[in-house]
N, C-alpha and C positions, 0 to 999 in steps of 0.2 A: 664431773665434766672437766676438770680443770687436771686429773690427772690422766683424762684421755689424752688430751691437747697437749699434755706433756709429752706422753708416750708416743704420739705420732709424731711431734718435735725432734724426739730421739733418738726414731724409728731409720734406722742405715746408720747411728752412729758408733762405733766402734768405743771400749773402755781404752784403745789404746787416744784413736781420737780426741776421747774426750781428754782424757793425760796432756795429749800433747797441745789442746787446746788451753788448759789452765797454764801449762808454761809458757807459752805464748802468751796469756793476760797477765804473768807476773814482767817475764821481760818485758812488755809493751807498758807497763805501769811502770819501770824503770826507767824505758828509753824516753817516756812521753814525759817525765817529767826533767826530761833537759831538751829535747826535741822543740816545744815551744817557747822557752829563753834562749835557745843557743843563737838563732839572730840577732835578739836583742843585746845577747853578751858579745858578741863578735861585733857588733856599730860600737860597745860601750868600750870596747880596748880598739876602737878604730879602724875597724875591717871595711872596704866597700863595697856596692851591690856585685860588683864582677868579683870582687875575690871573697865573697861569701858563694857566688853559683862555681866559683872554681874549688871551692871545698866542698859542697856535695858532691860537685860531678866525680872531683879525683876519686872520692873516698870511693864511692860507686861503682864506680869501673876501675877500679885497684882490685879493689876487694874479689869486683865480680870475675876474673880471671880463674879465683878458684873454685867457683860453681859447680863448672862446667868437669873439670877434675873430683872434686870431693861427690860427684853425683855417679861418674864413670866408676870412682872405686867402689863408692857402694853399694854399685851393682856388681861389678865383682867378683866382690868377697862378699856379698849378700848381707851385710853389717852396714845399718844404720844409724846403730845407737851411739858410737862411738866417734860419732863426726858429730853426732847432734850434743855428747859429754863437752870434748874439748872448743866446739864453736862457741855453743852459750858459756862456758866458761871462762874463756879466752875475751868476751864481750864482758863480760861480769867487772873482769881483775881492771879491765879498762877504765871501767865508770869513775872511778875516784881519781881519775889522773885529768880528768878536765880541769878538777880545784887549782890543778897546778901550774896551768896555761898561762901566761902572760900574754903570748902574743897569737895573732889570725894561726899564723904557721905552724906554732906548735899543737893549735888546735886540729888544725890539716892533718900533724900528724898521729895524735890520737885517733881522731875520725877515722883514718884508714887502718890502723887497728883494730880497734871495736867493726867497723865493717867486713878484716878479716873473717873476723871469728862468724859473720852472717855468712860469708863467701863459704866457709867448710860446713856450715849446719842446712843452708837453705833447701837445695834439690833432694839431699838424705831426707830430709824430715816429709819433703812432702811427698816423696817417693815411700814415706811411710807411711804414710796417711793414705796413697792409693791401695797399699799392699796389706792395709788393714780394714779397705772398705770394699764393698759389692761395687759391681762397675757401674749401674745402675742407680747408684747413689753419689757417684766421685762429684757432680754438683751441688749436692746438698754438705757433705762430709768438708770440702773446701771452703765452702761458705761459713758454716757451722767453726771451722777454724779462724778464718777473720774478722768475723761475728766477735771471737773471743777475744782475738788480737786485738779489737779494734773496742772491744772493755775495757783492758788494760788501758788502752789510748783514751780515755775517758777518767779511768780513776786516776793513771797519774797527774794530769795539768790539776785534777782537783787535790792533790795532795799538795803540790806546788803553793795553791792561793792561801795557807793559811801563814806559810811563811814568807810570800809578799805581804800580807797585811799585815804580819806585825812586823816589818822592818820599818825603821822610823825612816828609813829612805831607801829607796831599791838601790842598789849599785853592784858593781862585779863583785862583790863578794857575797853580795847576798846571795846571786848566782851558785856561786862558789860552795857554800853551804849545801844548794839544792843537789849539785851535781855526789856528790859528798852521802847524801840519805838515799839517792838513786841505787846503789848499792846493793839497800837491803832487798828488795824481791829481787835482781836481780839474780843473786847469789841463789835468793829461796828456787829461785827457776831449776835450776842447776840439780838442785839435792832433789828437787821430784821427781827428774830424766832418771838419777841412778839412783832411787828408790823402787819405782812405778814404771816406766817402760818399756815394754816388752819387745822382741825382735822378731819379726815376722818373717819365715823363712819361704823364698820360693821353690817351691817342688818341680824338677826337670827345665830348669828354667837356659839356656844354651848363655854364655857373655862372653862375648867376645876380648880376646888377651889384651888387644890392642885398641887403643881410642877410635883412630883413622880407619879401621877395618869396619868398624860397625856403625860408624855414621850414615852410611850408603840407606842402611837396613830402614834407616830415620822416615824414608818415602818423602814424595811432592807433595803432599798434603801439610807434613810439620813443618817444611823447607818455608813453603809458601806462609804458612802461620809464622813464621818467624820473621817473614818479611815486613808483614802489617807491624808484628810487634815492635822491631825496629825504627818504623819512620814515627808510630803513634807516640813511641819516650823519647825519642829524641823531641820530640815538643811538647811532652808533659812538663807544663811545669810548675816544679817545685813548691811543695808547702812552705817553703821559707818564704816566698816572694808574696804569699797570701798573709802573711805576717807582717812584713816588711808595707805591705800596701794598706795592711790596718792602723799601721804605726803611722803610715805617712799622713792619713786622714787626720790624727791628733788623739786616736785614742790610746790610754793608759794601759800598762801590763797585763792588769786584772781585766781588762775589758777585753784583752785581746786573747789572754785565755782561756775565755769565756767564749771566744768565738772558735776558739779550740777545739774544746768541748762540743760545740756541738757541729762542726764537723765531723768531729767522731761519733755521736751518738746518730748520727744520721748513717755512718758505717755501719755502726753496728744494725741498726735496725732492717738494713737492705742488701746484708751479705746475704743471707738463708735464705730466703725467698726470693735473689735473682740465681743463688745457686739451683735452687727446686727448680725453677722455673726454666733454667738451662736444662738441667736432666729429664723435660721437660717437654720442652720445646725446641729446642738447639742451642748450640755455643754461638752459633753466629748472630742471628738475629737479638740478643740479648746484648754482646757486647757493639751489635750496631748500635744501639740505641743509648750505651755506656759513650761508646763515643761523641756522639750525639749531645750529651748531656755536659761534656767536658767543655764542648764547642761553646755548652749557654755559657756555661761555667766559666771559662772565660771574657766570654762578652758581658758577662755581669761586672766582673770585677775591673776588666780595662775603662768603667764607666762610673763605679762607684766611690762613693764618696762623705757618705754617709753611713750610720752605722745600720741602717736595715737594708741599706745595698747589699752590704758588705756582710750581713746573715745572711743575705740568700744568698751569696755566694758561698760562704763557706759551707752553708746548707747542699747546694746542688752539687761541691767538690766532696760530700760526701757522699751522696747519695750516687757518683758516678765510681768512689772509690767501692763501694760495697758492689756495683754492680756490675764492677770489671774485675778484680783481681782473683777472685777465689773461680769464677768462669775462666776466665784465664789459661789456670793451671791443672783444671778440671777438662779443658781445650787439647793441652801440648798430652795429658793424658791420655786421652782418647784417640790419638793421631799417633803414639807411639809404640813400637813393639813391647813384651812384659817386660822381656830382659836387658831394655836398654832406657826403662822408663826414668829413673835416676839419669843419666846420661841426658833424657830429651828435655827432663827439668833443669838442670843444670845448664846447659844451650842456651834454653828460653831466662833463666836468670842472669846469663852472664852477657846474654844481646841487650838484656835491660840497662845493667849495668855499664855496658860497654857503651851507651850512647849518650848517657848522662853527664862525662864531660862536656863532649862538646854543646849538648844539648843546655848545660849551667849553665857555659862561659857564654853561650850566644843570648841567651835571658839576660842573662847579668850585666854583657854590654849592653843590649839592649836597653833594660832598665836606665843605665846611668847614661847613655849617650841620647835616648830617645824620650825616657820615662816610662813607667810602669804600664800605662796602655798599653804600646810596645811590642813587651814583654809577653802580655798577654794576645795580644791579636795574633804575634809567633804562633803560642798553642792550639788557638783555635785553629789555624788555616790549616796546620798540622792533623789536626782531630777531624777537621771536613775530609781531609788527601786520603788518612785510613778510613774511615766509615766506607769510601769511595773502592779502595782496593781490598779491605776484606770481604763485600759483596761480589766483586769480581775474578778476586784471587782465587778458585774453586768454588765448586756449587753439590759438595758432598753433603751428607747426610747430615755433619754435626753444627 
């Protein structure tokens, strides 16, 4: 029974998939284990809530600039693999250079580093996860990858707690340390791409020479998707400030990474099954209800105070991140030509990226001029405006 339940688990998954899924749980065990200190490290050399939302946003939409390019070449030149070598790569050589950060700023400028190397691997990688899977499955194959990403987001904050608890005091160096062993899968990620991954070629596929000549081809269906996606991140916000709101409550490191954790596991457990469910049922009505979810998810947290508020919030922030992101991209798929589908990913990653400045800096003031309620009521009135305009924005099939 238990290896049926596999094999239909498995059932549209590609060997490259699944590849490219373990590299994504080793990176994500890398990035997750400084991901949930790096708030804490940035208050502990004195950073404030606006110039900590002005370092994600920058790194964000720095990075995401080359998206939208590294997805156009590798369509192409029908080559994937080699954006997804030197991006996780390029993120890897980054990771030990936090150790070395003294100040907010120098951290800014690592951050948009290591978020480089995201900006050239992002749209290639998932433009090969659609060119590896039946199209009938791109909801289940997407999900099945942040399912794994969002493992790794799980083992690393737990690899994290054993060197908080034996520091006789946490301080920036303990930090320091962490950022320092992040390293090692990261690197491991890297040698499985140029062991194990294979490059999926398409057959008669037309790509246009130039950027601006084949956007047109894009149609009113992705245009309009790209609008929702737009206004919904410009007020997503930020995992740091669900941090920052745990901290504010009074609770400890290890508590907070504990609340980590199981945001994540709450990822993991509701990417594949809201991907199926989109392949399913449609992209829309699925991340209606993602959005929906973000709205509680906010109202949770602008109110809580306590520590089983503040699980169910980070519970609900996951359970909305599983049930948006891998639909998402399984979305901009399905609305896109073959041979400009790296191109439509790259757009939709680099309109992400692009709004997360502003979208930071306005949390961040908000936070510190308002407080943390704020911040959050921002998100949600954000999260009601799309729910509202991707029912209305088109009434196609997906």
């Amino acid at each position: 029974m238990g290896s049926v339940r596999k094999g239909r688990l498995m059932a549209g998954i590609s060997t490259n998939v699944l590849i490219l899924g373990i590299v994504s749980l080793l990176t994500d065990a890398s990035s997750e284990m400084i991901y949930p200190i790096m708030p804490l490290f940035l208050t502990a050399i004195g950073a404030t809530g606006t110039l900590i939302g002005l370092i994600e946003g920058a790194a964000e939409t720095t990075a995401s600039l080359l998206k939208v390019a590294s997805g156009w070449y590798s369509d192409r030149y029908q080559r994937r693999k080699v954006f997804l070598t030197s991006g996780y790569g390029l993120s890897a050589l980054s990771k030990p250079l936090f150790a070395l950060a003294t100040t907010a700023y120098q951290v800014l400028g690592i951050r948009i580093v290591e978020r480089v190397g995201k900006g050239i691997r992002s749209a290639p990688r998932d433009a090969l996860i659609a060119d590896s899977t039946p199209r009938e499955s791109w909801g289940k194959a997407f999900g099945f990858h942040k399912a794994m990403d969002s493992t790794g987001a799980v083992i690393g904050p737990l690899l994290v707690l054993p060197v908080l608890l034996a520091a006789a005091a946490v301080t920036a160096d303990t930090y320091r340390l962490i950022f320092l062993l992040s390293t090692i899968p990261a690197l491991a990620a890297v040698a499985v791409i140029v062991l194990f991954v294979k490059e999926v070629r398409a057959k008669h596929v037309e790509v246009k020479r130039r950027f601006l000549s084949g956007t047109p081809l894009l149609g009113k269906e992705f245009w309009r998707l790209i609008a929702v996606v737009t206004i919904f991140y410009l007020g997503e916000v930020s995992y740091v400030f669900f941090i920052l709101k745990a901290q504010a409550a009074g609770l400890d490191d290890v508590n907070i990474i504990l609340l980590y954790v199981l945001f994540n596991l709450m990822f993991v457990v509701t990417a594949i099954p809201s991907g199926t469910l989109s392949d399913r049922f449609g992209r829309r009505p699925v991340l209606a209800v993602s959005f929906l979810l973000f709205a509680a998810t906010c109202a949770v947290m602008a109110l809580a105070s306590e520590l089983w508020f503040l699980a169910l919030g980070f519970v609900l922030f996951g359970v909305y991140k599983g049930s948006s992101e891998g639909v998402f991209k399984a979305f901009v798929s399905d609305v896109s030509p073959k041979g400009l589908r790296g191109t439509a990913l790259g757009i939709f990653h680099t309109c992400v990226g692009m709004v997360m400045l502003p979208g930071g800096l306005i949390a961040g003031l908000l936070w510190d001029d308002m407080g943390p309620w704020a911040t959050f009521a921002y998100g949600g009135v954000l999260a009601m405006t799309s729910v509202i305009l991707l029912l209305l924005l088109g009434r196609g099939k997906h």
